[in-house]
matplotlib code that plots the C-alpha trace (Angstrom):
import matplotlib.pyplot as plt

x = [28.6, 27.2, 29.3, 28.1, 30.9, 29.7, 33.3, 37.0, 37.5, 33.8, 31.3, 28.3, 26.9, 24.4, 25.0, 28.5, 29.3, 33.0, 33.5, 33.0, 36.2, 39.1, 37.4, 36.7, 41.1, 41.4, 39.3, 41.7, 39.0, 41.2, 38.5, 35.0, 32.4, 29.0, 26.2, 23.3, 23.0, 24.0, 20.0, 18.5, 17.7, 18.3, 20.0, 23.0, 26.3, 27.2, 30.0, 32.6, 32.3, 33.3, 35.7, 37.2, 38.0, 38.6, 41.6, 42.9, 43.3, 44.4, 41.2, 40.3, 36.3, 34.5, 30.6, 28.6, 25.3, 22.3, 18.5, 16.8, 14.8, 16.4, 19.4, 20.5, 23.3, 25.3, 25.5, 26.4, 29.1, 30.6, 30.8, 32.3, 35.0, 35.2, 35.5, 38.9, 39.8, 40.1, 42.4, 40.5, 39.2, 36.0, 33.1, 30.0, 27.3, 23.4, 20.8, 20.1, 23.3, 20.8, 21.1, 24.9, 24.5, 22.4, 24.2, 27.2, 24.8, 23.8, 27.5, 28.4, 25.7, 26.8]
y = [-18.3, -19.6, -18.4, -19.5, -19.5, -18.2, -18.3, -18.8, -15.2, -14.1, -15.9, -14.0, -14.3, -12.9, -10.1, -10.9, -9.7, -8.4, -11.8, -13.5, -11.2, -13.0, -16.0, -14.6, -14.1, -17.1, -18.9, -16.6, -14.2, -10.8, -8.7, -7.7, -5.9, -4.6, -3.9, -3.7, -0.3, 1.0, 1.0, -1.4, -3.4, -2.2, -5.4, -5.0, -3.8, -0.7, -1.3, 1.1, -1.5, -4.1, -2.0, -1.6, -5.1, -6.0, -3.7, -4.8, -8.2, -7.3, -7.5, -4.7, -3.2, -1.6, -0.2, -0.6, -0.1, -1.2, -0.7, -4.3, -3.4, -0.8, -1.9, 0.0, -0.5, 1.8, -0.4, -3.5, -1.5, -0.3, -4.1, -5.2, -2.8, -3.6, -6.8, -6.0, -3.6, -5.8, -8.5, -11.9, -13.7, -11.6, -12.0, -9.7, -9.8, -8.2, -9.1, -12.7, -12.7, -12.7, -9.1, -9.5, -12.4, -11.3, -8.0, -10.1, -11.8, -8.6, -7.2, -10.3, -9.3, -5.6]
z = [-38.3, -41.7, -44.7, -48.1, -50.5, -54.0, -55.9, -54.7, -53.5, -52.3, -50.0, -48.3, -44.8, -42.1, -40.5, -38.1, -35.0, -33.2, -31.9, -35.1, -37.4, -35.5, -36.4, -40.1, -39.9, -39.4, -41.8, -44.3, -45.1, -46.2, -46.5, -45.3, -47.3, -45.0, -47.1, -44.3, -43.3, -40.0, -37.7, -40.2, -36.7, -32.8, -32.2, -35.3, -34.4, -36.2, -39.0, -36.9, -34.4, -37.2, -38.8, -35.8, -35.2, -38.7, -38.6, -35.5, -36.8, -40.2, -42.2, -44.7, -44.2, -46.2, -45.8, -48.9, -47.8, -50.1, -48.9, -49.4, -51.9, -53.4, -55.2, -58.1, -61.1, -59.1, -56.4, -58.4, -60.1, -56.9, -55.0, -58.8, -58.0, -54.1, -55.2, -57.9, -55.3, -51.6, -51.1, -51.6, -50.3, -49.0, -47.2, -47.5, -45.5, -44.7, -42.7, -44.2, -47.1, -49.2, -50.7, -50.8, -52.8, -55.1, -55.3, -56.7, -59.3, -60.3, -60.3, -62.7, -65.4, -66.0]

ax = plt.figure().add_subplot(projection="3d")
ax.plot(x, y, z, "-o")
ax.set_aspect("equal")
plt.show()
């Protein structure tokens, strides 16, 4: 799995699968934030499936989906506030970790 850290309590990622959250747990990662909506490709696994794991290994998950394309102020302000809400440190992740990352960029400029 490829993480890329962007501060002390947030890095970003492509999309993960089941096996990779107990490997997430132990890298210390508290807290998982999905913003790839569920059918974006055949091939994703849906975020129940994640959420699923996460919680069986003690990791907090929460779906944000954002569009690619499409991201609003509204979504910045809600990942802000995932991100003062979840224990650190996080990882979010999309398709690429593209959009997550520059969903926290924009969340950092409101």
């Amino acid at each position: 799995m490829d993480t890329k850290r962007l501060t002390a309590d947030l890095s970003v990622s492509p999309q993960i699968t089941v096996d990779d959250v107990p490997m997430l747990k132990a890298e210390g990662f508290r807290a998982i934030i999905c913003n790839r909506p569920d059918g974006e490709a055949e091939d994703q696994p849906r975020f129940a499936e994640i959420a699923d794991a996460a919680q069986k290994v003690g990791i907090k998950a929460l779906y944000l989906p954002v569009v690619a394309g499409s991201m609003a102020d509204a979504d910045a302000r809600a990942f802000r506030q995932a991100l003062t809400d979840l224990p650190g440190p996080v990882l979010a992740y999309c398709r690429s970790g593209a959009r997550s990352a520059n969903l926290w960029t924009l969340s950092q400029t409101e």
